[in-house]
C-alpha positions as a Markdown table, in Angstrom:
| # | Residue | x | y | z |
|---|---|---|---|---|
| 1 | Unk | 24.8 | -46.4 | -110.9 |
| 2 | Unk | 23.2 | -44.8 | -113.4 |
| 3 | Unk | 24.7 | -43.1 | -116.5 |
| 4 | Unk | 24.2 | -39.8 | -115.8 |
| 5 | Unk | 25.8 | -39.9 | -112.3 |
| 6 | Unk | 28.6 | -42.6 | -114.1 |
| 7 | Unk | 29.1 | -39.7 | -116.8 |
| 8 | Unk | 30.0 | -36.7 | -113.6 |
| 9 | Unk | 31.8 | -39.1 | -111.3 |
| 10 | Unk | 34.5 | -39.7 | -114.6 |
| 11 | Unk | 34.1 | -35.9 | -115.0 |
| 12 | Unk | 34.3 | -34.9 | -111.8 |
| 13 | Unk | 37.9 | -37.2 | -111.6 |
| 14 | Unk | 39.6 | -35.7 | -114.5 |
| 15 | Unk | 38.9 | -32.2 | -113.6 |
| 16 | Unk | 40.0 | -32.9 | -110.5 |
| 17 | Unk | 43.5 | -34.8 | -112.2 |
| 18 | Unk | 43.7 | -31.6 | -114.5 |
| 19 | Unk | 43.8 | -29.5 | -110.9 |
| 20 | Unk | 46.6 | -31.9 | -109.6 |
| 21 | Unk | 48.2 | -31.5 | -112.6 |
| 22 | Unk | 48.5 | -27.5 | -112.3 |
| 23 | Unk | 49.1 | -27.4 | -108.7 |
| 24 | Unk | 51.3 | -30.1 | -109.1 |
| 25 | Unk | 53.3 | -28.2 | -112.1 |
| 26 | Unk | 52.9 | -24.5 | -110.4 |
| 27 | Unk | 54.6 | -25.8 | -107.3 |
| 28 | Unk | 57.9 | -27.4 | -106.1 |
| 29 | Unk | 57.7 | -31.1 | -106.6 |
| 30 | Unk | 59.6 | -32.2 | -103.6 |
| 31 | Unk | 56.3 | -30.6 | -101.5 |
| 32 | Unk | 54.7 | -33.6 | -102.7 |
| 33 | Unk | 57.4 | -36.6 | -102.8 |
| 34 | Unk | 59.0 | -37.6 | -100.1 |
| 35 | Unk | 61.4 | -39.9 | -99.0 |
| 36 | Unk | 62.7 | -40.3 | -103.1 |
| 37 | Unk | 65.8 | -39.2 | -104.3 |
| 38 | Unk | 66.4 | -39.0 | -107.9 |
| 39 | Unk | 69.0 | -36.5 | -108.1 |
| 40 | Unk | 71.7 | -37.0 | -110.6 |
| 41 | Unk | 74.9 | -35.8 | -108.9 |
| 42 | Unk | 74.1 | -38.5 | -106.1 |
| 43 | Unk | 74.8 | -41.2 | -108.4 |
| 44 | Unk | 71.1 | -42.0 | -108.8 |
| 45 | Unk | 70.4 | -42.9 | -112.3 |
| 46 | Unk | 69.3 | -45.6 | -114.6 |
| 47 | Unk | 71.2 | -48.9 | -113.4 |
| 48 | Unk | 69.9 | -47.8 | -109.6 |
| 49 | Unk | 66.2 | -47.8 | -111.3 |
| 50 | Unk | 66.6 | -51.5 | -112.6 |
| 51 | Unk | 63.8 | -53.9 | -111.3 |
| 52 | Unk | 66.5 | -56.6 | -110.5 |
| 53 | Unk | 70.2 | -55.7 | -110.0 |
| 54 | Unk | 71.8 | -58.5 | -112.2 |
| 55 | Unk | 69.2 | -57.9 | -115.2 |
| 56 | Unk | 71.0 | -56.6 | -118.2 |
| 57 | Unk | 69.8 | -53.1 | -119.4 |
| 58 | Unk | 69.4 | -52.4 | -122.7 |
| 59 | Unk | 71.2 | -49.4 | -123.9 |
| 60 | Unk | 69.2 | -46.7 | -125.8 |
| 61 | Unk | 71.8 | -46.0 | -127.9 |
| 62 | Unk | 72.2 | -50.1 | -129.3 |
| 63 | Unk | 68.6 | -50.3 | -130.0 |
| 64 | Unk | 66.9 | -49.9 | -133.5 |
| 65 | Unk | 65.0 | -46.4 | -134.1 |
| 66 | Unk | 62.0 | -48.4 | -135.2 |
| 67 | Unk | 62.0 | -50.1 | -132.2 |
| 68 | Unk | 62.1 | -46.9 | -130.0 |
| 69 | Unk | 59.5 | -45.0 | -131.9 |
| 70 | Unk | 57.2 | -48.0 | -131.6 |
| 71 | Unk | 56.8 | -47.7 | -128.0 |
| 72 | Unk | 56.4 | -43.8 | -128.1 |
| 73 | Unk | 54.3 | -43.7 | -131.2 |
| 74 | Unk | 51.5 | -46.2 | -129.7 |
| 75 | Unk | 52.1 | -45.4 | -126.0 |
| 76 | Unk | 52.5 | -41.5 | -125.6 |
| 77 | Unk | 52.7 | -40.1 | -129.3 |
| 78 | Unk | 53.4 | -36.9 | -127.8 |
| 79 | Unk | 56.3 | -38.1 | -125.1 |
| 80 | Unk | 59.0 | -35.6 | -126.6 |
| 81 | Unk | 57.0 | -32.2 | -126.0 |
| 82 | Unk | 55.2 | -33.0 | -122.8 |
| 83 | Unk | 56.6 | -32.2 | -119.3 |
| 84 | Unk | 55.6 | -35.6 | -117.4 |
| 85 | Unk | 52.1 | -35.2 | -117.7 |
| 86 | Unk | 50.1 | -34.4 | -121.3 |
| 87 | Unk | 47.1 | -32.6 | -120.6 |
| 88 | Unk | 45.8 | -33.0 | -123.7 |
| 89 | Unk | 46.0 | -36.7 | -123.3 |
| 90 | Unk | 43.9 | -36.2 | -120.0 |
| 91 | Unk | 41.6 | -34.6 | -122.6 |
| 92 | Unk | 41.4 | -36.6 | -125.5 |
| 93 | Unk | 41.1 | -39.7 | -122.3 |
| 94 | Unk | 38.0 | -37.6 | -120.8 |
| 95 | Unk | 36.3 | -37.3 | -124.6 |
| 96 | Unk | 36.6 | -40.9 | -125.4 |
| 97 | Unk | 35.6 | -41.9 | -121.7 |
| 98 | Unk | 32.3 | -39.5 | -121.6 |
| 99 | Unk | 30.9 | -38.6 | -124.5 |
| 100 | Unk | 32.0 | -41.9 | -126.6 |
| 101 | Unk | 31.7 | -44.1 | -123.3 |
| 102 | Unk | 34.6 | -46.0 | -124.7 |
| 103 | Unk | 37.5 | -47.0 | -121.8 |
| 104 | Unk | 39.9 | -47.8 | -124.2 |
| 105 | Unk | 41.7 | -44.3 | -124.2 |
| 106 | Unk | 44.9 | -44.0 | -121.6 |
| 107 | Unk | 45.9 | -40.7 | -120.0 |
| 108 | Unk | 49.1 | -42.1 | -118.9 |
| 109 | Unk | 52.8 | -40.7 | -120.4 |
| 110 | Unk | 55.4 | -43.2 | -120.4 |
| 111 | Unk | 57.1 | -41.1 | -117.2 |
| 112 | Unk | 53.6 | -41.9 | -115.3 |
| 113 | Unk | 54.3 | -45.2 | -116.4 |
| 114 | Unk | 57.5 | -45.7 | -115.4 |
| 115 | Unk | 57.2 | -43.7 | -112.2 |
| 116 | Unk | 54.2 | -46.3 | -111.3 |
| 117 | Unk | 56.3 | -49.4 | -112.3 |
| 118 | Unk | 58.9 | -48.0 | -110.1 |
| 119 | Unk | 57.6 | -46.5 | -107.0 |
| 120 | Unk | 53.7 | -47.2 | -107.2 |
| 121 | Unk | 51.3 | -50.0 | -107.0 |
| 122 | Unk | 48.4 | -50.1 | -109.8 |
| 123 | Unk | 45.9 | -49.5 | -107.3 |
| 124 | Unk | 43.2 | -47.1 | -109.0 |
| 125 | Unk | 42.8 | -44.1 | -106.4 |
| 126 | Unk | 42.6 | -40.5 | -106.9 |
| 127 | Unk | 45.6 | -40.7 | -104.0 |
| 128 | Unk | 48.0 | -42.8 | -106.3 |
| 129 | Unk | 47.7 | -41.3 | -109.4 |
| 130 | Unk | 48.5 | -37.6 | -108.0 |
| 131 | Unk | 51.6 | -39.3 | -106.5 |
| 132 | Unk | 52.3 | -41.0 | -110.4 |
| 133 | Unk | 52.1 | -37.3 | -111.5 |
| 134 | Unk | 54.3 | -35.7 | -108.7 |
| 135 | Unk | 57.1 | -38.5 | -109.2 |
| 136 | Unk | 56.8 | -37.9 | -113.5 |
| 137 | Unk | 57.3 | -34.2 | -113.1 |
| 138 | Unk | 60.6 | -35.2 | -111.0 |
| 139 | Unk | 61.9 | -37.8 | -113.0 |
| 140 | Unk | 61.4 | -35.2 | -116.0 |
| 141 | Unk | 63.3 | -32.8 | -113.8 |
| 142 | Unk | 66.0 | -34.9 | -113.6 |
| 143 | Unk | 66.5 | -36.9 | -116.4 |
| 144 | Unk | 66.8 | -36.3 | -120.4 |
| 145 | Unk | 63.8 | -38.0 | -122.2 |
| 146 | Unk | 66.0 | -40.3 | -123.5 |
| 147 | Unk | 67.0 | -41.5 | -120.3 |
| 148 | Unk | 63.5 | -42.2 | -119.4 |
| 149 | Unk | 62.8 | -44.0 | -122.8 |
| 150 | Unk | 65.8 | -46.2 | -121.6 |
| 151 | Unk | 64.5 | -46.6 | -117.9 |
| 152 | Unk | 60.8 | -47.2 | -118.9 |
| 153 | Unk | 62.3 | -50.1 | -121.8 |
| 154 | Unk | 64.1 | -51.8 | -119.1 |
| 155 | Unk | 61.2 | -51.8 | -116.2 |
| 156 | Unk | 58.0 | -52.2 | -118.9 |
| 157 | Unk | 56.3 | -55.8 | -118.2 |
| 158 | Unk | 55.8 | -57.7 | -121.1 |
| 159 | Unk | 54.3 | -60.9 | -119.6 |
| 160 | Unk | 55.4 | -64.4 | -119.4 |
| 161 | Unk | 57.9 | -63.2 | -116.3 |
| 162 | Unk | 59.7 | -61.0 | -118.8 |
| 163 | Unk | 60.5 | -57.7 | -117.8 |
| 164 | Unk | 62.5 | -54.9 | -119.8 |
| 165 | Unk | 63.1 | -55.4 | -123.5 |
| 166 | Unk | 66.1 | -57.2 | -123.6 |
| 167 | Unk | 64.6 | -60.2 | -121.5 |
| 168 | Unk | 61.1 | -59.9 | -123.3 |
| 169 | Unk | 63.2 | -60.2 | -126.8 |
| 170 | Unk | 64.6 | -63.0 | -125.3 |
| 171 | Unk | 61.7 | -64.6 | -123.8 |
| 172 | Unk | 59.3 | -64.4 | -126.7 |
| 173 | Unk | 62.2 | -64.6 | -130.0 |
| 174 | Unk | 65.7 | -65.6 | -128.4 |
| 175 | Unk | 67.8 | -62.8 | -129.2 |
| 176 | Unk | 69.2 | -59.4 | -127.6 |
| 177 | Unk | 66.8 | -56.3 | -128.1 |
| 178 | Unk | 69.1 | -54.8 | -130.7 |
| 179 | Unk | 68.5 | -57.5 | -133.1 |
| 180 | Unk | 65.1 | -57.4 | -132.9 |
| 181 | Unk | 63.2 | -57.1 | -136.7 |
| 182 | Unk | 60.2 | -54.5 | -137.2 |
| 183 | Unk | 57.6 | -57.3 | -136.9 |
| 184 | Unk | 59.4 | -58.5 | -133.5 |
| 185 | Unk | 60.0 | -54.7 | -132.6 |
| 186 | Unk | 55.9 | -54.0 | -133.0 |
| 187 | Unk | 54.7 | -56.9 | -131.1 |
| 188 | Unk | 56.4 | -56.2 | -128.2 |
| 189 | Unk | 55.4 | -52.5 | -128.2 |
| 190 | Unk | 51.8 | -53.8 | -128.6 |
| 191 | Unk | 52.0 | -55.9 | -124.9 |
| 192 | Unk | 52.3 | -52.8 | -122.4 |
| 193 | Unk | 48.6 | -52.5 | -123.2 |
| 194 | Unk | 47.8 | -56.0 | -121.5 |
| 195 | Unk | 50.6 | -58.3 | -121.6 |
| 196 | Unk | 48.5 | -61.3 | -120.7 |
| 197 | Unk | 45.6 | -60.5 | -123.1 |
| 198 | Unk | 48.2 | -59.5 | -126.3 |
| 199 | Unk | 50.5 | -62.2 | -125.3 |
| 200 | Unk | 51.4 | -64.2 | -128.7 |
| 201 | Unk | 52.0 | -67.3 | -125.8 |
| 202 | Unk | 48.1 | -66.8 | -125.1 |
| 203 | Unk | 46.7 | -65.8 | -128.1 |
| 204 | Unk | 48.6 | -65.9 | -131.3 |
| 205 | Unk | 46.1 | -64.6 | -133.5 |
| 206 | Unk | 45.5 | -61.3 | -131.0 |
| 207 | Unk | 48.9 | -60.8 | -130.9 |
| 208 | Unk | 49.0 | -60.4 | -134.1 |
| 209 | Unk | 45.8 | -57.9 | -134.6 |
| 210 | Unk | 48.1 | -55.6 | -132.1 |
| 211 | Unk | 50.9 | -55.6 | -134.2 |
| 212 | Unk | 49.1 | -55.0 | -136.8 |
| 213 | Unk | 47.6 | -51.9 | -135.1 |
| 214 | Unk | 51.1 | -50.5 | -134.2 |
| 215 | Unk | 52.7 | -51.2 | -137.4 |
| 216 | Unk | 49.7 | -49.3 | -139.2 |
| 217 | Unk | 50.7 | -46.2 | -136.6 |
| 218 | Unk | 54.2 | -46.4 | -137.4 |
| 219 | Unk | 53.6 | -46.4 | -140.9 |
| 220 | Unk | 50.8 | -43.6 | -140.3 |
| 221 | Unk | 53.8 | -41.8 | -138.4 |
| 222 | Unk | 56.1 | -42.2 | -141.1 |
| 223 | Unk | 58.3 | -44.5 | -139.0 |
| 224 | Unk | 58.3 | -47.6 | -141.4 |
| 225 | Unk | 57.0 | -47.4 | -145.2 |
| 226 | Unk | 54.3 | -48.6 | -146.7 |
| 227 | Unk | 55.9 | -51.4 | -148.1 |
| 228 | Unk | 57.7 | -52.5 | -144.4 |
| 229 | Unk | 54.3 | -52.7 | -142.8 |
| 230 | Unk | 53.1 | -55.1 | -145.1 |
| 231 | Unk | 56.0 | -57.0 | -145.8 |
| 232 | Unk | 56.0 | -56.6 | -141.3 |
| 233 | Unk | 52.3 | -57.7 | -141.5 |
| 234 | Unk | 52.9 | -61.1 | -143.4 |
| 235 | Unk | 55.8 | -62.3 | -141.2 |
| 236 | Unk | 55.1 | -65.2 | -139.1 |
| 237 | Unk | 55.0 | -65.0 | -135.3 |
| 238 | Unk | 57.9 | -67.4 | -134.3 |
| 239 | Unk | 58.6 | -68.0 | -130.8 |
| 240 | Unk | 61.7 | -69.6 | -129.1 |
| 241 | Unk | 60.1 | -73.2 | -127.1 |
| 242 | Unk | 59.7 | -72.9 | -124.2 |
| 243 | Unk | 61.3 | -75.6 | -121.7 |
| 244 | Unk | 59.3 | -78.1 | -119.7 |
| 245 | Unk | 58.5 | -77.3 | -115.8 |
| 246 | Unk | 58.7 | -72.9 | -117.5 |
């Protein structure tokens, strides 16, 4: 394939994303998902939306603000004014994919996410991701943003089997998600990317280029000072052992 046809078949499925999105938005939601019910008053909510039902959830509320903000600040800055679906992520995606033919640039919200991890499969069809956007703009409907923060922290994969933050804290440091330090805190919001790649198990000096990444953006975001990123950035990577036959 050459790159001028490479260049419109990437255009050609954004625009085409951007018209789902509209319709998508412009129309009643349930038109589009069936068999799914997320509806508050049913009892649906955020224990019935936990990958396994004995996993502990972390609470939103018990968890540091660092750690929060890490997640949103490096995987959908603008999670707090979107509706489900950022446009101008879809966007700034299409810029970086096209004119900088870099694919390093996500279009995804944290709802898509989480409404993949949930429902979907990562299969990479035009089909898929129009159902990711439909089931976002419901679990928006339904839910506070601060319930999905929750939901998304407790169903993200974070490699080595470890899924949700309270068993990834414990997989990779030993201790509950609450306890977790701003070194700790940006390592594991660095994984979501590629868990196997990022994984301080696989690679401890990559893992430790991403957290540096995300602790530069939460500094950049005024989450953490100046002086917690680099005290952050000089903090050795330790890891609880893992057991023989794990």
């Amino acid at each position: 394939m050459t790159k001028g046809s490479l260049r419109k078949k990437v255009i050609g499925k954004f625009f085409i994303l951007l018209l789902c999105t509209f319709l998508l938005t412009s129309c009643s939601v349930g038109n589009f998902v069936q068999g799914v019910t997320l509806d508050n008053e049913n009892g649906a909510g955020i224990q019935d939306l936990s990958p396994t039902q004995d996993k502990r959830v972390a609470t939103l509320k018990e968890l540091p603000d660092y750690l929060k903000m890490a997640f949103v600040i490096t995987e959908d800055k603008r999670f707090y004014e979107h509706k489900g679906v950022d446009p101008k992520g879809i966007l700034r995606a299409l810029y970086r994919d096209v004119l900088e033919r870099s694919k390093s640039e996500g279009a995804s919200t944290i709802t898509q996410q989480l409404a993949r991890n949930v429902f979907l499969s990562n299969e990479k069809t035009l089909t898929r991701k129009t159902k990711e956007i439909a089931y976002a703009l419901e679990l928006e409907r339904k839910y506070s943003k601060d319930q999905i923060l929750e939901m998304y922290l407790n169903h993200i994969y974070f490699g080595s089997g470890a899924y949700g933050i309270q068993e990834a804290a414990q997989e990779y440091f030993g201790k509950d998600a609450k306890d977790l330090t701003i070194a700790e805190s940006a390592l594991l919001a660095g994984l979501p990317k590629a868990p196997s790649k990022y994984s301080p198990r696989n690679n401890i000096e990559l893992a430790k280029e991403r957290r540096s990444i995300v602790l530069s953006l939460m500094e950049e975001n005024h989450i953490i000072t100046k002086q917690e990123e680099e005290e952050a950035n000089k903090q050795e990577i330790l890891l609880t052992k893992k057991e023989v036959g794990q």
